[in-house]
TIRO-2110 file (N, C-alpha, C; in Angstrom, 1 decimal):
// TIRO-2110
99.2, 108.3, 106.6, N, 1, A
99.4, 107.5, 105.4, CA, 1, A
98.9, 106.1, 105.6, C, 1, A
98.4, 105.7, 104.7, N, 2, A
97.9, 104.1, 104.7, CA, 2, A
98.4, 103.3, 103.7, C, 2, A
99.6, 102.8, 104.4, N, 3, A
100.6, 101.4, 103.6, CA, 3, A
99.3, 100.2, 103.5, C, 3, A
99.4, 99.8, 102.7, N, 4, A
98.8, 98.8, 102.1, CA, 4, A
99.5, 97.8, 101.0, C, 4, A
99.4, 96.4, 101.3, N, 5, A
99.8, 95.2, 100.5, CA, 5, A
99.5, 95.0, 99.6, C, 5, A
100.2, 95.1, 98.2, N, 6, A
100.0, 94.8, 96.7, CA, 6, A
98.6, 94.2, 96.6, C, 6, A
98.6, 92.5, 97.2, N, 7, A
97.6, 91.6, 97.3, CA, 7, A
96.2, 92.4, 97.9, C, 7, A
96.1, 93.1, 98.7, N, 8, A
95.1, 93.5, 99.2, CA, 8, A
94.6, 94.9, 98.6, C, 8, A
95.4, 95.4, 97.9, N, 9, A
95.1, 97.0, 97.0, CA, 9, A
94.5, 96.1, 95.9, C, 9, A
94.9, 94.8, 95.4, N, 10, A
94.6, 94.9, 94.1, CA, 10, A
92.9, 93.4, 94.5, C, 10, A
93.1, 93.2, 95.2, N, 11, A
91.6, 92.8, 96.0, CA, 11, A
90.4, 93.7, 95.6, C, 11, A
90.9, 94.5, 96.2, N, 12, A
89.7, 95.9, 96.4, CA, 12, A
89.1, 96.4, 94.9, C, 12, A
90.5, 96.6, 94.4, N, 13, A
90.4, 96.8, 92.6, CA, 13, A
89.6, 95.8, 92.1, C, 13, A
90.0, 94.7, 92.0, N, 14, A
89.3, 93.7, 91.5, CA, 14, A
87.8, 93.5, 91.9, C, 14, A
87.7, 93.5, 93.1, N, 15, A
86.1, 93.3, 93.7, CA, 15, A
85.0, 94.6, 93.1, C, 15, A
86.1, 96.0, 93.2, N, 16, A
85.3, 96.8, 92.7, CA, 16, A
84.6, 97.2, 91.2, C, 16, A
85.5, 96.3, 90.4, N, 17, A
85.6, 96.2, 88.8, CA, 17, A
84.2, 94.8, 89.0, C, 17, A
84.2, 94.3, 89.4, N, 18, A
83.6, 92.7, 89.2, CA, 18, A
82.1, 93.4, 89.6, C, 18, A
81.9, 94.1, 90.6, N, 19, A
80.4, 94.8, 91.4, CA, 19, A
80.1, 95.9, 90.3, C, 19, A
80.9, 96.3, 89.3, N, 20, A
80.6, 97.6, 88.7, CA, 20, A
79.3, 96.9, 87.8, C, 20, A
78.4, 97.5, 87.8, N, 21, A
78.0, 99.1, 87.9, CA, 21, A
77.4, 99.4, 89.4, C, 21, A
77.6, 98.3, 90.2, N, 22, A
76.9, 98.7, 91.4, CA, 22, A
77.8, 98.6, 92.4, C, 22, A
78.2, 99.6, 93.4, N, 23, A
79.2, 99.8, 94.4, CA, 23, A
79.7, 98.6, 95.1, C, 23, A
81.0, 98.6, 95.2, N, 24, A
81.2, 97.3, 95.6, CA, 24, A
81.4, 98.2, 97.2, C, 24, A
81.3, 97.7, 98.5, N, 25, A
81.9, 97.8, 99.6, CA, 25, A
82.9, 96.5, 100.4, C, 25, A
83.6, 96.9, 101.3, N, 26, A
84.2, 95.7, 102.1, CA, 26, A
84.7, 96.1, 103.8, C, 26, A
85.7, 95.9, 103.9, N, 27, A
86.3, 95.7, 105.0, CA, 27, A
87.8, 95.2, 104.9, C, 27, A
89.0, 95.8, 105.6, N, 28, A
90.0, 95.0, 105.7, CA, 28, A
90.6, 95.0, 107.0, C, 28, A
90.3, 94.5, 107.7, N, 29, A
90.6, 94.0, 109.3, CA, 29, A
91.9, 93.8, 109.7, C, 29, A
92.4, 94.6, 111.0, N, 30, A
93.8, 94.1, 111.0, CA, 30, A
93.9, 93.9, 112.8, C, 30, A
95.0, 93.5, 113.4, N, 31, A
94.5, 93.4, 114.8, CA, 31, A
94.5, 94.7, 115.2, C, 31, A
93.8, 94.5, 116.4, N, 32, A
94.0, 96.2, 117.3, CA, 32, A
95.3, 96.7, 117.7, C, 32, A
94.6, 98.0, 117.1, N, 33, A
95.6, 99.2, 117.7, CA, 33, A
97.1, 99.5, 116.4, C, 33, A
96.9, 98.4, 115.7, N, 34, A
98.4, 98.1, 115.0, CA, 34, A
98.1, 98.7, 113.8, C, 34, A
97.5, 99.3, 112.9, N, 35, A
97.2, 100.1, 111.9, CA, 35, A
97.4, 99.1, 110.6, C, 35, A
97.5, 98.1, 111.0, N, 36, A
97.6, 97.0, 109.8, CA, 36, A
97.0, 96.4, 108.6, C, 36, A
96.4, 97.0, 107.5, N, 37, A
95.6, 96.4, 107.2, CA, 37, A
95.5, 94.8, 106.5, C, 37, A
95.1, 93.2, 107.1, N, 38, A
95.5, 92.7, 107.0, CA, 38, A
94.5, 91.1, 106.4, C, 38, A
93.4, 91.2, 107.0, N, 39, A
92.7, 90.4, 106.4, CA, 39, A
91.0, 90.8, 105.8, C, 39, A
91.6, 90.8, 104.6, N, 40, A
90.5, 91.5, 103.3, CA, 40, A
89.6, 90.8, 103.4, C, 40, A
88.0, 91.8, 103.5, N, 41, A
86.6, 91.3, 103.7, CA, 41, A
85.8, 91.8, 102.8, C, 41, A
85.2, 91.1, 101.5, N, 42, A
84.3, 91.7, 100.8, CA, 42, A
83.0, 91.5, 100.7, C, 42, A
82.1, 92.8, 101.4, N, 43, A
80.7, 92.4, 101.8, CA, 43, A
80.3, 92.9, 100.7, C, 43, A
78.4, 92.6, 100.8, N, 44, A
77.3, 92.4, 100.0, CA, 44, A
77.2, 94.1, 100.1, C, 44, A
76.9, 94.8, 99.0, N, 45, A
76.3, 96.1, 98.7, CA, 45, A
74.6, 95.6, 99.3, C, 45, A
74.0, 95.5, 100.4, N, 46, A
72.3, 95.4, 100.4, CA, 46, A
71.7, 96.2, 99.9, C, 46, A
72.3, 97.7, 99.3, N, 47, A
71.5, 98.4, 98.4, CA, 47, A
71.2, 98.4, 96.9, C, 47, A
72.5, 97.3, 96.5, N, 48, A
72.5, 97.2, 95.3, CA, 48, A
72.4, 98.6, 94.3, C, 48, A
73.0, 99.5, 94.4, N, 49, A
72.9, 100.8, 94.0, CA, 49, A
74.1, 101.1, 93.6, C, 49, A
74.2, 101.9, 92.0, N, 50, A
75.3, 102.2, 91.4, CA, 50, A
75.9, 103.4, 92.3, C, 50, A
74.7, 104.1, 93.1, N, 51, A
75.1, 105.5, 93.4, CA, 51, A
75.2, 105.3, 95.4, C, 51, A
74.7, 104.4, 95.6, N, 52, A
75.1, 104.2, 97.3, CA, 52, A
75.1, 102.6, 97.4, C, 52, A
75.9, 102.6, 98.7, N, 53, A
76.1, 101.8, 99.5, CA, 53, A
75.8, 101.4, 100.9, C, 53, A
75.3, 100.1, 101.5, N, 54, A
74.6, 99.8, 102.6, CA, 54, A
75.2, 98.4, 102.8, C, 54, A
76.0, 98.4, 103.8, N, 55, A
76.7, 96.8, 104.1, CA, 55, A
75.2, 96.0, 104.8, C, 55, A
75.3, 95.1, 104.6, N, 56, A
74.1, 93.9, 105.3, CA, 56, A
74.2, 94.2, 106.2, C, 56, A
73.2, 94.1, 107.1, N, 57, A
73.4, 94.7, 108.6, CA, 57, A
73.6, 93.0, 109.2, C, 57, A
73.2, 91.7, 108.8, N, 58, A
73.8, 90.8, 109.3, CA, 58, A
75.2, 90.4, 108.8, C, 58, A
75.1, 90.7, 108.0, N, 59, A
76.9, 90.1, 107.2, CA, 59, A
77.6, 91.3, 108.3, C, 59, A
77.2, 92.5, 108.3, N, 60, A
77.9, 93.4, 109.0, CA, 60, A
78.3, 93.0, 110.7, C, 60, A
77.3, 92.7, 111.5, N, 61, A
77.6, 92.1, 112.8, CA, 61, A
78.0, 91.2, 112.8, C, 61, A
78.1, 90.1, 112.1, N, 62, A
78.8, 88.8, 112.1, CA, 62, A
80.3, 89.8, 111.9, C, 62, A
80.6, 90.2, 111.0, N, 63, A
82.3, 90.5, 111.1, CA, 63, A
82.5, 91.3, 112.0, C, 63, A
81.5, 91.7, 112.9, N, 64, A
82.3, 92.9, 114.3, CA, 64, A
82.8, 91.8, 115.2, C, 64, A
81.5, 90.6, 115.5, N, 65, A
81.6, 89.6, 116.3, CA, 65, A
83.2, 89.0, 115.7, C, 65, A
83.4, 88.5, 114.5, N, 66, A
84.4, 87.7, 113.9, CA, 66, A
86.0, 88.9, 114.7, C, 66, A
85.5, 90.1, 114.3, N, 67, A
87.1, 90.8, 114.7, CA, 67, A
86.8, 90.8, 116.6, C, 67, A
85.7, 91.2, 117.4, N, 68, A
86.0, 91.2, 118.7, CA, 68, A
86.8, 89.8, 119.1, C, 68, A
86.1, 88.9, 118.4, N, 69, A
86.9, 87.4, 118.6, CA, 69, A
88.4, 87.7, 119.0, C, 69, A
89.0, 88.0, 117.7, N, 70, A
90.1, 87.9, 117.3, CA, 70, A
90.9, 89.2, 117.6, C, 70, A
90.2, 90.1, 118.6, N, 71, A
91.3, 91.2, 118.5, CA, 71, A
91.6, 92.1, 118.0, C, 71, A
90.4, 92.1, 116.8, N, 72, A
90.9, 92.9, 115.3, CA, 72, A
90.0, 94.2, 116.0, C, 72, A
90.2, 95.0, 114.1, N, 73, A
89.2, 96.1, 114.2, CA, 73, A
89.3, 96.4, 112.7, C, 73, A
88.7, 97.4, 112.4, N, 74, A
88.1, 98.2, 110.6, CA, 74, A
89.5, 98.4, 111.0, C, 74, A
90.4, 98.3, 109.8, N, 75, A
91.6, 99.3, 109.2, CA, 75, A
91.5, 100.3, 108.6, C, 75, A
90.8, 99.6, 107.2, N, 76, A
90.3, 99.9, 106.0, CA, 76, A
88.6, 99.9, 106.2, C, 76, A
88.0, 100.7, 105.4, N, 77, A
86.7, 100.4, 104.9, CA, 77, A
86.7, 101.0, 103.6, C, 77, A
86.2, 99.8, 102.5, N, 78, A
86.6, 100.8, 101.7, CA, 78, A
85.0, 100.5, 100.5, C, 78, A
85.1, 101.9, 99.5, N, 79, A
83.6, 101.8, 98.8, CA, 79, A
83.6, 101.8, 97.8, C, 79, A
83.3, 101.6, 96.1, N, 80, A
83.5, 102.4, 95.0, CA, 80, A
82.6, 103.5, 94.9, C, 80, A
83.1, 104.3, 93.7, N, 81, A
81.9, 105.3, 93.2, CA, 81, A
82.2, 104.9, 91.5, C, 81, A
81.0, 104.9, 91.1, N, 82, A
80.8, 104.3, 89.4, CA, 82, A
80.8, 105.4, 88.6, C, 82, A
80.1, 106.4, 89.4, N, 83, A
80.3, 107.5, 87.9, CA, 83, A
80.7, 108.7, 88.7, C, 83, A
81.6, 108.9, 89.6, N, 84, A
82.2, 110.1, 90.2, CA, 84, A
83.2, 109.8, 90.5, C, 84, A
84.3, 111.2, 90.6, N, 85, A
85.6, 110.3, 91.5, CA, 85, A
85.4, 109.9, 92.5, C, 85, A
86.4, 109.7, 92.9, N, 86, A
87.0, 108.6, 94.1, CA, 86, A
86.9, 109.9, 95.9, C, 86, A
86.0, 110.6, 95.7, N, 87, A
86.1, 111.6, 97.0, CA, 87, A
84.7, 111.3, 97.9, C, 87, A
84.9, 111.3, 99.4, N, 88, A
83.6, 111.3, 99.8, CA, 88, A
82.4, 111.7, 99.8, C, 88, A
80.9, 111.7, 99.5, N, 89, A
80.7, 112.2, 99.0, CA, 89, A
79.4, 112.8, 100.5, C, 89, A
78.4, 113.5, 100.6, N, 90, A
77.9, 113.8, 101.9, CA, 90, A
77.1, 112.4, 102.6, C, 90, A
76.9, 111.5, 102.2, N, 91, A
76.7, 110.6, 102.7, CA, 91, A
77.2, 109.7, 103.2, C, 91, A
78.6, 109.5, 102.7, N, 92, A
79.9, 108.7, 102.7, CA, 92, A
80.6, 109.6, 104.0, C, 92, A
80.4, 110.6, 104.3, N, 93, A
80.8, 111.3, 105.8, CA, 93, A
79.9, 110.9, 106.9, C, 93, A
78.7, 111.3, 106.2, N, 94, A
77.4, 110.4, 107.5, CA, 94, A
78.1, 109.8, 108.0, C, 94, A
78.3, 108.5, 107.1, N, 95, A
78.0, 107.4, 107.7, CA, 95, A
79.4, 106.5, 108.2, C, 95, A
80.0, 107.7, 108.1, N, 96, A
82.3, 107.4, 109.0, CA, 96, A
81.7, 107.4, 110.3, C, 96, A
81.8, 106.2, 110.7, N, 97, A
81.6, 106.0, 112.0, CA, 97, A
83.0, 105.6, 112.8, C, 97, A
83.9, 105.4, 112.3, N, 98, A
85.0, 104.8, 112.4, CA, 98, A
86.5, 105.5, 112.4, C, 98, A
86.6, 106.5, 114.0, N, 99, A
87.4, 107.7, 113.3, CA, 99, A
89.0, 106.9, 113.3, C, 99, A
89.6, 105.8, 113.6, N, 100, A
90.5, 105.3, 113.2, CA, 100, A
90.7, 104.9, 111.9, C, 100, A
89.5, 104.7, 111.3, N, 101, A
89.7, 104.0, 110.0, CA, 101, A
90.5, 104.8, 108.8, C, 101, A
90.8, 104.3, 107.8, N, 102, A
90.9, 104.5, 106.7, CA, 102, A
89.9, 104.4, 105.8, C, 102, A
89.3, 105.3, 105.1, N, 103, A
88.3, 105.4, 104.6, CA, 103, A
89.0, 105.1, 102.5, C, 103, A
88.7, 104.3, 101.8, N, 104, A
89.2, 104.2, 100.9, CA, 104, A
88.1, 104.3, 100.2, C, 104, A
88.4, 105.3, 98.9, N, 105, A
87.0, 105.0, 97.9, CA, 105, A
88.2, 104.6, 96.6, C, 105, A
87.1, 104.0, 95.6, N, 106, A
87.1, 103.4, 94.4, CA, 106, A
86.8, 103.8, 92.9, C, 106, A
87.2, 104.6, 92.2, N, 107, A
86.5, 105.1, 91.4, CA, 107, A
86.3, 104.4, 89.9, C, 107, A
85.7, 103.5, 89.8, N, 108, A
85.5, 102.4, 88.4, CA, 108, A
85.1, 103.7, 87.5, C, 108, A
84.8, 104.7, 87.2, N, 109, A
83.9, 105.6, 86.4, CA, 109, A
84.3, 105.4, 84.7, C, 109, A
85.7, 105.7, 84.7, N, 110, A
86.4, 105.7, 83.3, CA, 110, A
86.8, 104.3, 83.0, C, 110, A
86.6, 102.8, 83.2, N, 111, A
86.5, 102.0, 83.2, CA, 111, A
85.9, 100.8, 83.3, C, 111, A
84.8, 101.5, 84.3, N, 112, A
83.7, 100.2, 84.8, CA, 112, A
85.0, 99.0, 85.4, C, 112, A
83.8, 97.6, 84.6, N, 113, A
84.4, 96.9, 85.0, CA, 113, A
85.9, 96.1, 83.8, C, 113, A
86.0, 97.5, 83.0, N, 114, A
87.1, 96.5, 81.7, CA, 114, A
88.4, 96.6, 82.3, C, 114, A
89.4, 96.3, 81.6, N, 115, A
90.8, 96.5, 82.3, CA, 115, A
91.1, 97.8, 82.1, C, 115, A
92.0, 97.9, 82.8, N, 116, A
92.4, 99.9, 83.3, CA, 116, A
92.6, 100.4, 84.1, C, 116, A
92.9, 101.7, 84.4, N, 117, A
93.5, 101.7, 85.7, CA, 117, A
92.0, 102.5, 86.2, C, 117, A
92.1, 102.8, 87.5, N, 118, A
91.0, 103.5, 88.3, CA, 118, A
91.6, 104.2, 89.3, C, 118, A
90.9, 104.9, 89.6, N, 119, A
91.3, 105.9, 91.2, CA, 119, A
91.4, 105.5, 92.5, C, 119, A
92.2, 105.4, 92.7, N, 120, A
91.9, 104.9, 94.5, CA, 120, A
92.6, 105.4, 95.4, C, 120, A
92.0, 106.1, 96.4, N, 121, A
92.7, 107.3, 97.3, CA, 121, A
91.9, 107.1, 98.4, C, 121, A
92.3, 107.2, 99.7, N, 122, A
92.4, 106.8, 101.2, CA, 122, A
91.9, 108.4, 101.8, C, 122, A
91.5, 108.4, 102.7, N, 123, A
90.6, 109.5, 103.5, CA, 123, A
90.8, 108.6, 105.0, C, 123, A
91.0, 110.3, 106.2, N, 124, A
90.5, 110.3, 107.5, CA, 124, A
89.2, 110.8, 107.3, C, 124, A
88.4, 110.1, 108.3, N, 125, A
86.9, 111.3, 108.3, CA, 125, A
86.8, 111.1, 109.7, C, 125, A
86.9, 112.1, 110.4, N, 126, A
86.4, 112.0, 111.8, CA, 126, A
85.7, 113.8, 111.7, C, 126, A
84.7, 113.6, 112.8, N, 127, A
83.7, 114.6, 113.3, CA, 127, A
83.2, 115.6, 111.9, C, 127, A
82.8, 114.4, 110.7, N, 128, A
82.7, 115.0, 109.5, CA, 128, A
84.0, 116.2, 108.8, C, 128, A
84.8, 116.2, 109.1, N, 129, A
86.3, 116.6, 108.4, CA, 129, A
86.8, 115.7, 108.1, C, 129, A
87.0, 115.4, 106.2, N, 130, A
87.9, 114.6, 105.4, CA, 130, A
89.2, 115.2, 105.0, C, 130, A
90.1, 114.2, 105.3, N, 131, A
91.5, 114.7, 104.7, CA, 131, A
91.5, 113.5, 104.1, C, 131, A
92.1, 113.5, 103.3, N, 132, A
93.1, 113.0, 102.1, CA, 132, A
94.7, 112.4, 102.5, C, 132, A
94.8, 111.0, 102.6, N, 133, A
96.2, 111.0, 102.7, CA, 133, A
96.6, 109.8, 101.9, C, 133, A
98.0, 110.1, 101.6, N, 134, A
98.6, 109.4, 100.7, CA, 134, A
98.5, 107.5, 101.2, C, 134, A
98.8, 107.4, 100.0, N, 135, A
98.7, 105.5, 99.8, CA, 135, A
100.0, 105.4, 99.3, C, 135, A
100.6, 103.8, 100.0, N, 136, A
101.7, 103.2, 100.2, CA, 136, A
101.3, 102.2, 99.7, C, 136, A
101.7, 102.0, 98.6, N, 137, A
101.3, 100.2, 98.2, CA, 137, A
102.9, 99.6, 98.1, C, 137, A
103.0, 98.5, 99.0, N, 138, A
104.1, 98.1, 98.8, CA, 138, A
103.8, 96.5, 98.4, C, 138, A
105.0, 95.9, 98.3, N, 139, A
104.8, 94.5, 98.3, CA, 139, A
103.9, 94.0, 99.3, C, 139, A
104.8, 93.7, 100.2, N, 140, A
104.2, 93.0, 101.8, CA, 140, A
104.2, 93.7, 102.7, C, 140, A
103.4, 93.8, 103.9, N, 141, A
103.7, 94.6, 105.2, CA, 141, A
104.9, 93.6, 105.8, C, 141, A
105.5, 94.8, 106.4, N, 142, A
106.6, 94.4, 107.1, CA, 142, A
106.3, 93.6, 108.0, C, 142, A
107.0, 92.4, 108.3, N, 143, A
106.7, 91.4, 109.7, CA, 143, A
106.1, 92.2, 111.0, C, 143, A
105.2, 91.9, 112.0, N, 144, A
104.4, 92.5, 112.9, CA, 144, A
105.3, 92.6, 113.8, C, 144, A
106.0, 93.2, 114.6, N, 145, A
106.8, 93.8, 115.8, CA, 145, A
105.9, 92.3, 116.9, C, 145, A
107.0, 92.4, 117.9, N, 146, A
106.1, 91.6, 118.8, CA, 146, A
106.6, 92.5, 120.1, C, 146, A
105.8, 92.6, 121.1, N, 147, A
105.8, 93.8, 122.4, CA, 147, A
107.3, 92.7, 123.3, C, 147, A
END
């Protein structure tokens, strides 16, 4: 299951309505190991394409370097789709490189970018097998435990 923060579900929403008609992607970084997703990153689509997505390959290494810094790691990655649901699609498995992640797609289709509601549903992808798992949007994540 991937609990996620009002503020940061509705980030994702937002960025993906504002990029429509062309895929929005990002990042939401939390520290390691802690499944947190906690500081929202919204990168450049370099494909500029309604129908795929391609994170800048420098905006992309600058935020690995920014999380090794700090500890962090991908929580979230998440994509829109403009004119399909919100399910991965064979290229969107490719390119799950990340089998801890949460894979979130976006689906603006029945809305674009006007107000409305849209699809947004969370995915494991590891060794090309997607599952589907539920979304927890709460207010806030609970305070971080300390060891």
């Amino acid at each position: 299951m991937l609990t996620i923060d009002r503020a940061t579900y509705d980030a994702i929403v937002a960025h993906a309505k504002r990029d429509h008609p062309v895929e929005a992607c990002g990042v939401v970084a939390g520290p390691e190991g802690s499944g947190r997703p906690e500081r929202f990153v919204p990168m450049l689509n370099a494909a500029g394409s309604p129908t795929f997505y391609e994170f800048d390959s420098a905006e992309l290494l600058a935020l690995y370097k920014q999380m090794w810094d700090a500890d962090e790691e991908p929580v979230v990655i998440y994509h829109s789709h403009t004119e399909t649901e919100a399910y991965p699609s064979r290229t969107d498995v490719g390119l799950a490189n990340e089998p801890g992640a949460h894979y979130v797609l976006v689906s603006t289709r029945e809305h674009g970018n006007a107000e409305g509601p849209v699809e947004f549903r969370s995915y494991r992808i590891v060794d090309g097998v997607v599952t589907e798992e539920e979304v927890n949007v709460v207010d806030a994540l609970p305070p971080r435990s300390t060891p």
